[in-house]
Every structure is written in C-alpha cells, then in structure tokens.
N, C-alpha and C positions, 0 to 999 in steps of 0.2 A: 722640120727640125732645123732650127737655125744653127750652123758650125763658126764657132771659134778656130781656128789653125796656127798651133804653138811651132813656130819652128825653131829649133835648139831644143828644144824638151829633152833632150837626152842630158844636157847641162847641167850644173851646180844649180844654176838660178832658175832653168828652167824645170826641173825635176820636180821644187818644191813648187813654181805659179804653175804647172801642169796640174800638180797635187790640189794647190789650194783651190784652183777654179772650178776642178770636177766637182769637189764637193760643195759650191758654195753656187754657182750656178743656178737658176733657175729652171724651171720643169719649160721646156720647147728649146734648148740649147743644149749641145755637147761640144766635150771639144775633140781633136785631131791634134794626138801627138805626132811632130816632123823632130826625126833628128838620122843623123847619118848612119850613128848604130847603135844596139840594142836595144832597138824599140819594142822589142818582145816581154820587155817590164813589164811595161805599161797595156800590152794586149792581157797578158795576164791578169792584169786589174782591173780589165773589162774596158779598157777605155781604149775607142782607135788608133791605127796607128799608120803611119807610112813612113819607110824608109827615104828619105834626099839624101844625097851629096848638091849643096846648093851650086858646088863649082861647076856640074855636071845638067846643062839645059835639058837634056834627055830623060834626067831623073823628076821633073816637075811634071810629065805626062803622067805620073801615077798619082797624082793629087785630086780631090775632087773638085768637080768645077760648080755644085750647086748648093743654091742655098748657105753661100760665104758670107757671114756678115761682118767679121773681124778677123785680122789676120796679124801675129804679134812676133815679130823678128827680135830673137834675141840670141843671135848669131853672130860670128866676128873670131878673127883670130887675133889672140894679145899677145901682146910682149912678153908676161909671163908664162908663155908656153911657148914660146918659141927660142932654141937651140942655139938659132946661127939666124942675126938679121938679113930679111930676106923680103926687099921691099915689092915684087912681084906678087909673093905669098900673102901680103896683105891686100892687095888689088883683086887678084882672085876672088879672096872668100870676102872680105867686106863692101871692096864696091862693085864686083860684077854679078857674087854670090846674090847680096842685097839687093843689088838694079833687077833680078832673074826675081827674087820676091813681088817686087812693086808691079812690076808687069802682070805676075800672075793676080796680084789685086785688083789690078786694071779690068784684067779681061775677068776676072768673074764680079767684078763689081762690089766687092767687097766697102764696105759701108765707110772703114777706120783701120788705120794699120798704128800698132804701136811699138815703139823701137827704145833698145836704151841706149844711148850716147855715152860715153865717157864727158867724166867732169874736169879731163887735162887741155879740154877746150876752152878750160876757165885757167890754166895755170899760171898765166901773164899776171894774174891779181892776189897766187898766193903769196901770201908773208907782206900784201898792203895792205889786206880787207880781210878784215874777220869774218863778215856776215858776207856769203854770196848770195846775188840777186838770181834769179832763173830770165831775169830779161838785162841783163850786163851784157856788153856787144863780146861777143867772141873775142878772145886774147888767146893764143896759144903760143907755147915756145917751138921753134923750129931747131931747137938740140934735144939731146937727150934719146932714150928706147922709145919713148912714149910718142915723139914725135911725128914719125909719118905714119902710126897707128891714128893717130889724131885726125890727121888729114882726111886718113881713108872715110874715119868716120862721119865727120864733117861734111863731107859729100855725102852721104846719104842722107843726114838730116836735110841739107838741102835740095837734095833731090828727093823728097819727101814733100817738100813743099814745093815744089815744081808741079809734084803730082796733084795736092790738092790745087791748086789753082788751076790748072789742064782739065784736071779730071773728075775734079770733086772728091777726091778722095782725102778722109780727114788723118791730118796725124798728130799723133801722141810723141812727143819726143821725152824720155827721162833721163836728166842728167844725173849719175852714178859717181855716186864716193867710193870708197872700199864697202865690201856690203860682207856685212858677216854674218858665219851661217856654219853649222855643223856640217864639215865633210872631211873626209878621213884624210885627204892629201897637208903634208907638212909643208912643204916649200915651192916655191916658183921661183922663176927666172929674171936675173936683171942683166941685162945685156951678155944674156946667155949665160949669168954664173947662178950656181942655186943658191937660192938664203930662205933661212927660217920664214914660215909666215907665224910673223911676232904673239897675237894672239894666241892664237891655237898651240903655240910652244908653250907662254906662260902659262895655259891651261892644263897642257900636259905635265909642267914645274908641279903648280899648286897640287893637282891631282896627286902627285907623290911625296907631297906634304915637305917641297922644298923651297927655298925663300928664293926672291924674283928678284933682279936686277931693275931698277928707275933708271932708264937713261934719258939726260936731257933734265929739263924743265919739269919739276913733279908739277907746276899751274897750267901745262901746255892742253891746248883741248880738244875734240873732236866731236864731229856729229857721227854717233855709233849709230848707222843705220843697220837693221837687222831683215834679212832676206824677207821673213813673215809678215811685215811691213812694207815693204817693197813691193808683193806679194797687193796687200791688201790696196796700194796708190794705185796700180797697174789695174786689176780686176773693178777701181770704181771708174777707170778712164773706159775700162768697155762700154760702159751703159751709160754715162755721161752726156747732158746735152747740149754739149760744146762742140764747137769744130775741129779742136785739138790747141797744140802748142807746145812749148818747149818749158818741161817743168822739173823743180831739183825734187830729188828723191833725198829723203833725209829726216829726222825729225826732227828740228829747230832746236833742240838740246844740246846743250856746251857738257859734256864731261871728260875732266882733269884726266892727267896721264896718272895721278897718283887714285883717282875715284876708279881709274880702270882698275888697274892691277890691285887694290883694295877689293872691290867689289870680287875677282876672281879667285881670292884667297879667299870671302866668304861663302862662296858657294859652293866652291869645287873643293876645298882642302878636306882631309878625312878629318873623323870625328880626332881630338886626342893630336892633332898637330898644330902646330902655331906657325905657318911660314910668316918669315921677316922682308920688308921691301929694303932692300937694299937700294941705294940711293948713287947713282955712278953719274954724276953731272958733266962731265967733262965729255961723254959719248955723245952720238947722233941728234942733233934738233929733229922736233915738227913739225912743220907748220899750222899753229892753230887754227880753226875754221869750224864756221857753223852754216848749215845749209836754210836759206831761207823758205820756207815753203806755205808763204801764204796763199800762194797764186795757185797752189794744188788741194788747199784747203777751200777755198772762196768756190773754184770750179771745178774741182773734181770731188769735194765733199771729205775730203780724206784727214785722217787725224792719227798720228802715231798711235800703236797698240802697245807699243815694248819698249817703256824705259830701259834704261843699262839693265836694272837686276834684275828686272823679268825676263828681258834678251838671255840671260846666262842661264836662268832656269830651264828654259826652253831649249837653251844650248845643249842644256845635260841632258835634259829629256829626248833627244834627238840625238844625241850619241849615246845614249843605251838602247834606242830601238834600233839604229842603223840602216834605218828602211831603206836607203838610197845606194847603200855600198855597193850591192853587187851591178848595180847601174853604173856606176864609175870606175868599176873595178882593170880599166884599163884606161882612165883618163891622167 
C-alpha cells in the first residue's frame, strides 16, 4: 500500500484535499491524515491518522516510515491568524516546522512532496500585470503583514529545491490566490485587527435577501479560485510525470466585482426577495489579476471544474451539510 501523508489535514484546505483524495485515489494507496489536533474526524471516517505539532521534532517519531510515496505540506502560520506580529512564530512553524517535513521525506524517500506557497511572492507585479505568469522571477514587497510571512515562505520553496537537486526529491510548488470555500469562520486578521472576510459576508447579506454594497470598480476582476479545484490541480500533480515546479493555482478566468456580487444574489437570495447592488465607488480598490495557468494544464493535465456559478452552487451545497464544522470548531 502506497501512503500519501497530508500534513495540515486538519485545515480549511486540507479537510477538503484529505476529503477529495480519499475518495478519488486509486485501489494500492491511502492516505495519512497529519494535523496537530482533532485528528479523531478523520479516524472516524476510517481514514488514518496521526497527531504532529510540526514545531515539535519528537512529534515526527510517530509517523510512518514505509511505503512513502508522496508527502503534501500544507502547513504555515498566516497573518490572518495571527493576534500580535510575531516574526519568531513564523520561523517556527513555516521554516523549521517545513525543514522537519522535507527531512522526514528524505529519510523515508518519499518520491514528491507538494507545498502551496503564497501568491504575495508575486506582489511587486500587482496593479502592473494583469495576467500572472507561474515562471515571473520572484518580486515580493518587504512592508506590509504579509511580508516576513513571505519570506518564511519562500525559503521553503527554495529549500524544496535544494532537496530535489541533493536528493532527488521532486517538488510541487502551488502558488495561492485567496482560495474560497465553504467554512463557518467570518473574519481574519489584518495586522491584528478583525475585518469581514468580504465573500462569505455578502453571502450572508444575500442569504437574508438584503442588497450588497459594490465597492470600488464594478469592471475590477479576479481569478475566483474555488478549494474543489485546488483540490483537483494538487491531486493530478501526485501522479504526474513531471519532476515538479512552481505552478499558479487558479482558473484563468477574469470575473467582475459586479459578475461577483450578481452571481451571489442569484444563488443564494430566498425565493420572493430582490436584493439591489448598491454601487459605493469611492471605497476600497482591487487590484485586478488573473492567474495564468497553462504550465499546470500542459503538465499536470489539470483544467478548472467550477466556474463562478457552479463554485456558489457548491458553495451552498457545502454549507448545508457542514461536514467540516465540528473539525474547525475551535479554529
């Protein structure tokens, strides 16, 4: 039995590629959910489990060492969860947490390890470039929350390719937009203060059939990448017969700020309400951007599954089952 090992499974993103892989998998593979706590979900669901703290070298003795053939870190502490900046705490868990990963790939010989990067490694080029390339040389800003999160991350992609050149070990690097996905939390952290996560408010708006605020640009755009998706780029790079690379996650799709908040009043509003997009130009810009991803299509095989209004379908469909809740239920 050849093992996959998810570590973050316990996550937002990892809850759902834990989910998607088990079932989608082939017959001589399983996978090994890693996350620090309530890995008891996923025992319940018949699917392995082991408890890490990745900060903690003592906690990787309980992992298994045979029959590794992919190993998929989707681990990291962000800005958005973090209180009071705290550039130690990001050293820990993303590059010693990570370096504690690659190692145990090493020594069990693990075939591929796949990691997702942040796309703030690209930030130097928003509001020049509309279309990002996945091979644009590294530009990142050195201000801002996001910045030594960056850094942290950055060294691991790089040290990621250290390891394949050293050791043959292949890697997968994904570069991440905002990736949206049904889960019950409203807000995160900007340099420690809370604010709305914008989405999931309006959908809450719609949902009680009240009209939405347009701030900005109603032609401004974004590539709506959708976890399921995500999901499905990731799971073709396990079996891929590449060496790896660094490739954007996204689906090449431009949709409007006004095609957003449209599309969310058709889905989600109750039968018998009309919300109205209210139109407030003078608030917040964003910077437009579409993810290029033919270099994920050409070699990893992968093709978006979820336009905008299938993502929203899916959206609902997944917050009426709430399968995930009680797994986050203290995240």
């Amino acid at each position: 039995m050849k093992r996959i090992v998810i570590f973050g499974a316990t996550g937002y993103i990892g809850a759902y590629l834990t989910d998607y892989c088990t079932k989608q998998l082939p017959q001589g593979f399983e996978v090994i959910a890693v996350g620090r706590r309530n890995t008891a979900y996923f025992g319940a669901e018949g699917i392995k489990t082991v408890s890490v703290d990745i900060c903690h070298a003592e906690d990787f003795e309980n992992l298994p060492t045979d029959d590794i053939y992919a190993i998929v870190n989707l681990t990291g502490l962000l800005p958005a969860y973090l209180k009071k900046y705290d550039p130690f705490a990001y050293v820990e868990t993303n590059i010693k947490g990570s370096l504690r990963i690659m190692e145990y790939a090493r020594k069990v010989k693990a075939d591929r390890v796949l990691y997702t990067q942040t796309w703030a490694e690209q930030a130097g080029y928003w509001g020049k470039m509309e279309v990002l390339s996945p091979d644009l040389p590294r530009k990142l800003l050195y201000t801002g929350d996001h910045a030594f999160y960056s850094i942290t991350k950055c060294m691991i992609a790089d040290t990621m390719e250290y390891y394949k050149q050293e050791y043959g070990v292949k890697n997968f690097v994904f570069r991440l937009p905002n990736v949206y996905m049904y889960a019950p939390r409203m807000t995160y952290l900007v340099d420690g203060k809370e604010k709305k996560i914008g989405y999931r408010w309006m959908i809450q708006q719609a949902s009680g059939g009240a009209d939405i605020e347009l701030w900005g640009n109603p032609d401004a755009f974004k590539d709506i990448l959708y976890v399921k998706d995500l999901c499905r780029m990731m799971y073709k790079a396990l079996f891929a017969e590449v060496d790896g690379g660094t490739y954007n996650a996204g689906t090449g799709i431009r949709t409007t700020l006004r095609e957003q908040i449209q599309g969310i009043i058709d889905v989600f509003a109750p039968e018998g309400t009309h919300p109205q997009i209210i139109e407030v130009p003078m608030h917040d810009q964003f910077t437009s951007f579409v993810m290029d991803i033919d270099k994920a299509g050409k070699e990893l095989g992968y093709e978006p599954e979820y336009p905008y209004i299938r993502y929203l379908e899916d959206y609902k469909k997944e917050r009426k089952l709430r399968r995930f809740d009680s797994l986050w239920a203290n995240k």
